[in-house]
C-alpha positions as CSV (number, residue, x, y, z in Angstrom):
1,X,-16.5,0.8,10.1
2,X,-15.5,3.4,7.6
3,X,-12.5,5.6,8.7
4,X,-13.6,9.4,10.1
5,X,-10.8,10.9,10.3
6,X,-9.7,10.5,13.8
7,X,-6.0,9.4,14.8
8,X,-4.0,8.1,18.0
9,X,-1.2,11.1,19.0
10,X,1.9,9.6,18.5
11,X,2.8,9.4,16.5
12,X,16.2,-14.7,1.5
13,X,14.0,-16.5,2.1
14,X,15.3,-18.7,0.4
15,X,13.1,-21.0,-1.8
16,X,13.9,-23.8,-4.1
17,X,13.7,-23.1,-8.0
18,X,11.4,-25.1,-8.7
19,X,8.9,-23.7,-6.3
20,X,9.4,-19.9,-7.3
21,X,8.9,-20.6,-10.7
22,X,5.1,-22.1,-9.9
23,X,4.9,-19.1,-8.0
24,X,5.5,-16.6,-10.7
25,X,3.1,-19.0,-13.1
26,X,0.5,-19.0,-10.5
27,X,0.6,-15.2,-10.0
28,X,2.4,-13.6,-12.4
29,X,4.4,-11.7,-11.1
30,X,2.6,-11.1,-8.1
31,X,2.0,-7.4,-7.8
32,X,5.3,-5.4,-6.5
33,X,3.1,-2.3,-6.1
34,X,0.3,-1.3,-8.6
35,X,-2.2,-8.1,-8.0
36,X,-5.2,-10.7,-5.8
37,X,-7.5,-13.0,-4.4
38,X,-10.9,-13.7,-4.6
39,X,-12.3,-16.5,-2.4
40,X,-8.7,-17.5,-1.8
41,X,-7.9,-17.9,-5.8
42,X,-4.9,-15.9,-6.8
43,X,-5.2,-13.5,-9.8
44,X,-2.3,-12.5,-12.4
45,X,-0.5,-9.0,-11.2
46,X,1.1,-6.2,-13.3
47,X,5.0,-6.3,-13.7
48,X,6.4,-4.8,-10.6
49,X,7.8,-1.3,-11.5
50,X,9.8,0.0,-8.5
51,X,12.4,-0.4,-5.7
52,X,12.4,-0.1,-2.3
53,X,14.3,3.6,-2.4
54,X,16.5,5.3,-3.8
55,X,19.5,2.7,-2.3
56,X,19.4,-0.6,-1.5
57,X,18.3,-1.0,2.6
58,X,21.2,1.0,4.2
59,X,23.9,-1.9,6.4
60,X,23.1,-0.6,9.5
61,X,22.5,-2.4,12.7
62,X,18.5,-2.9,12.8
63,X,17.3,-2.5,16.4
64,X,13.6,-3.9,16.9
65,X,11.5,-1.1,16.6
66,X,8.3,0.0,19.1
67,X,4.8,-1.4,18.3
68,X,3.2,1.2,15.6
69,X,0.5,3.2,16.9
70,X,-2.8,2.6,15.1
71,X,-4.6,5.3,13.9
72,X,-8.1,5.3,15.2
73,X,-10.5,3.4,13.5
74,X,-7.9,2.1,11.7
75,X,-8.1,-2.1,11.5
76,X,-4.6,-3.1,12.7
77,X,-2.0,-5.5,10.6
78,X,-2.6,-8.1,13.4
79,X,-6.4,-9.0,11.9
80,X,-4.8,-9.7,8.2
81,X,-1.0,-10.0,8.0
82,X,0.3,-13.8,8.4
83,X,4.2,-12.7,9.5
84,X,5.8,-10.4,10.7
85,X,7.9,-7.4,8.5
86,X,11.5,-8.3,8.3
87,X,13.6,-5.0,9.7
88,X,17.1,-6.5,7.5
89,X,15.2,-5.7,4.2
90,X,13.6,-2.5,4.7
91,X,15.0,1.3,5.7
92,X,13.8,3.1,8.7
93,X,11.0,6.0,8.0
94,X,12.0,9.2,7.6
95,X,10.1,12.5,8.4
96,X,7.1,12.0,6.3
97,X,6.8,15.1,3.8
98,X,4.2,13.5,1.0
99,X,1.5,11.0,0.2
100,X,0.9,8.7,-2.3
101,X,-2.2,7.3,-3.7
102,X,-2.1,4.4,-5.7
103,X,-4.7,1.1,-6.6
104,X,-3.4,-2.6,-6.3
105,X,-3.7,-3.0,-9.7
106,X,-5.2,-6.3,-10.2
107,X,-8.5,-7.8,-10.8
108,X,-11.5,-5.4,-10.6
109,X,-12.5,-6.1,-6.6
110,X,-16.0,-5.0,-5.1
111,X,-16.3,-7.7,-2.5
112,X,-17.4,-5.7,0.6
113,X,-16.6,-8.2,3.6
114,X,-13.8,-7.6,5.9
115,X,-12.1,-11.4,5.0
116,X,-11.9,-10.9,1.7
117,X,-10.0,-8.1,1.7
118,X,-8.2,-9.4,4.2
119,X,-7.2,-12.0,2.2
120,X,-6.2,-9.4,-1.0
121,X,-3.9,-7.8,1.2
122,X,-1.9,-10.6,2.3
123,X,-2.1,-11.8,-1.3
124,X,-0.2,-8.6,-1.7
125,X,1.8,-9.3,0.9
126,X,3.4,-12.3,0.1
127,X,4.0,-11.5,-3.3
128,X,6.2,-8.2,-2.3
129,X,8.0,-10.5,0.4
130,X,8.8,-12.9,-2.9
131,X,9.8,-10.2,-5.5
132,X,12.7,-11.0,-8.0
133,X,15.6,-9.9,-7.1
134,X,15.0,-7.9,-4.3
135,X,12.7,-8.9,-2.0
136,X,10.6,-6.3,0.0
137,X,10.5,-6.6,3.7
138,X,6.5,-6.7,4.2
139,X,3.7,-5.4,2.4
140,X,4.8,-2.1,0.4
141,X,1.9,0.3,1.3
142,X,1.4,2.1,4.9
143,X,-2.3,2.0,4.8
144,X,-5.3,0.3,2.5
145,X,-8.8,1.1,1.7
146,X,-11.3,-1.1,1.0
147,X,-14.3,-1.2,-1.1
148,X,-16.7,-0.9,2.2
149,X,-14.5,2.0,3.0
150,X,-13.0,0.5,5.9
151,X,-8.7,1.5,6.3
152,X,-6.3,-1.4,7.3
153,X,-2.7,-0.9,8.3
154,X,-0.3,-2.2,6.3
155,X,3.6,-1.6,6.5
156,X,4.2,0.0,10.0
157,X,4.8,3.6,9.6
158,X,8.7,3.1,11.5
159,X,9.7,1.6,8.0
160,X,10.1,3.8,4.5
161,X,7.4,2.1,2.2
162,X,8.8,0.5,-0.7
163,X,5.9,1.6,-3.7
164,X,7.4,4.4,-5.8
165,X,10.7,3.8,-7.7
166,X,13.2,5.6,-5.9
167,X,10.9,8.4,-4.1
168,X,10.0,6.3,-0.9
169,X,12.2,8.5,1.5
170,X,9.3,10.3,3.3
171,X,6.2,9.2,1.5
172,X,3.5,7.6,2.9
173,X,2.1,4.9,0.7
174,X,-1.9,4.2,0.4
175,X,-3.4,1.8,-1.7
176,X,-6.8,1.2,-2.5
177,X,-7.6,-2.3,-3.3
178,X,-9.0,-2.8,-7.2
179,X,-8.1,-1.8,-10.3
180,X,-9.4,1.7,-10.8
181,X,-8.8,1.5,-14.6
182,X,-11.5,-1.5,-14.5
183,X,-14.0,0.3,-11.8
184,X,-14.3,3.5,-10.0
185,X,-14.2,4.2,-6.6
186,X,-17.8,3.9,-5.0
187,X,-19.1,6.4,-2.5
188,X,-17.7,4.9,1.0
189,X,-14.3,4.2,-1.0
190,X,-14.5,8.5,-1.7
191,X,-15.5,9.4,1.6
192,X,-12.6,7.2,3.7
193,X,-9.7,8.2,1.4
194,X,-10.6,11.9,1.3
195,X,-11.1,11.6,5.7
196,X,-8.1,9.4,5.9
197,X,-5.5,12.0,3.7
198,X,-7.0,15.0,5.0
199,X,-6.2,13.4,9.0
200,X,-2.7,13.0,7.6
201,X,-2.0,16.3,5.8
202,X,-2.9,17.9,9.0
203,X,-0.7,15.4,10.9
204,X,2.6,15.7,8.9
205,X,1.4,19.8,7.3
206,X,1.5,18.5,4.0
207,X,-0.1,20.4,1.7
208,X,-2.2,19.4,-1.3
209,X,0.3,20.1,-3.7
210,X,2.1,16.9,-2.3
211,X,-0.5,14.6,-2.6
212,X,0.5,13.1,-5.3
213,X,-0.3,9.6,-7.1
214,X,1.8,7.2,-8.5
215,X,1.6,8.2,-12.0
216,X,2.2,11.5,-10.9
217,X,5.5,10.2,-10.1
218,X,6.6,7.8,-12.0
219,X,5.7,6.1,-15.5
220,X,2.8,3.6,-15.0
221,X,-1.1,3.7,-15.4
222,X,-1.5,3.5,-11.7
223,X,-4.0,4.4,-10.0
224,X,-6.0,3.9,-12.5
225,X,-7.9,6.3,-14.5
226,X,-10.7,6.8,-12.5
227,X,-9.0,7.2,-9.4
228,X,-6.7,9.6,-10.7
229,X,-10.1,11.5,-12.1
230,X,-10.6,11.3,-8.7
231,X,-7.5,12.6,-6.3
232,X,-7.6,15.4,-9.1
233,X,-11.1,16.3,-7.8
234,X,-10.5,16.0,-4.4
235,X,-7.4,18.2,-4.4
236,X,-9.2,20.6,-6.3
237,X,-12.0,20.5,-3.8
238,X,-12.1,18.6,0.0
239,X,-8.3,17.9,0.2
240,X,-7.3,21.5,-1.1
């Protein structure tokens, strides 16, 4: 079910040689922010182009952390994600004061049913829990969109994202899952990210100004041409 807007109050592993390196050939590098699967095959990602913030995660004694709320309508990590995040490797969540819009960056992806794009995101996943040389602690987004215009949790909103080089302190990460230089965001894609940001602009009074993408902040072609067409229509119109 596409999301409408509504929201609940509330707000190394180590591995032998030989195995990461038929990882990386396999994958490519799998995606470290803005690469997939399609009927289970893995497809080549871009070169990962950020860290996890703008330190490594802070030595501080990591208490386990309450359940996240899920937004409503909202498909929870539990129908997706394989494991668990791991609290050593990532920094708590700080007052959250922007969003980011960015696309996976991978093959073009138009599949429409709820398992494959279930099985995209934990492609994603467990690439961004293998990154070289600093692992990330789960998935790096908050929240995905799929083509069907259906939003998944992703990273649990207690823990700083790790998708924008050094600007992750605050920012709530959204990907949506394609490459948007390759094929542009359909209609139900357009209607879920405008309702989803708009819910969380007036949750966290952020204003259009910091609705950013990740080109916006850093250099890389992500999202995507056409969704950066995009997010600069929709601040312009809806999200403004």
């Amino acid at each position: 079910m596409p999301y409408t807007g509504g929201f609940a109050s509330t707000h190394p592993m180590p591995e032998s040689d030989r195995s990461r390196r038929l990882f990386l050939l396999s994958s490519a590098a799998l995606l470290g922010g803005c690469a997939s699967s399609k009927s289970g095959s893995v497809v080549a990602l871009p070169d990962l182009v950020w860290g996890t913030g703008p330190t490594s995660p802070r030595t501080e004694t990591v208490r386990p952390a309450r359940p996240d709320p899920v937004p409503s309508g909202v498909i929870p990590r539990s129908q997706w994600a394989k494991g668990d995040p791991i609290p050593s490797r990532m920094n708590r969540m700080r007052p959250i004061r922007r969003i980011t819009v960015h696309h996976d960056g991978m093959s073009a992806f138009t599949q429409t049913s709820s398992r494959d794009a279930a099985i995209r995101l934990e492609t994603i996943r467990r690439s961004h829990l293998r990154r070289s040389p600093q692992p990330f602690g789960d998935i790096g987004y908050h929240f995905a969109v799929d083509p069907s215009g259906r939003v998944w949790q992703c990273r649990p909103l207690q823990w700083q994202g790790a998708h924008v080089a050094r600007q992750n302190d605050g920012n709530l990460g959204i990907v949506l899952l394609g490459n948007y230089d390759k094929q542009r965001p359909n209609s139900a894609q357009q209607s879920a990210l405008v309702a989803f940001i708009d819910s969380q602009m007036k949750r966290y009074r952020i204003g259009a100004s910091q609705v950013l993408t990740h080109q916006e902040m850093a250099a890389t072609a992500c999202p995507g041409r056409n969704l950066q067409a995009f997010m600069t229509s929709a601040r312009r119109g809806p999200l403004a």
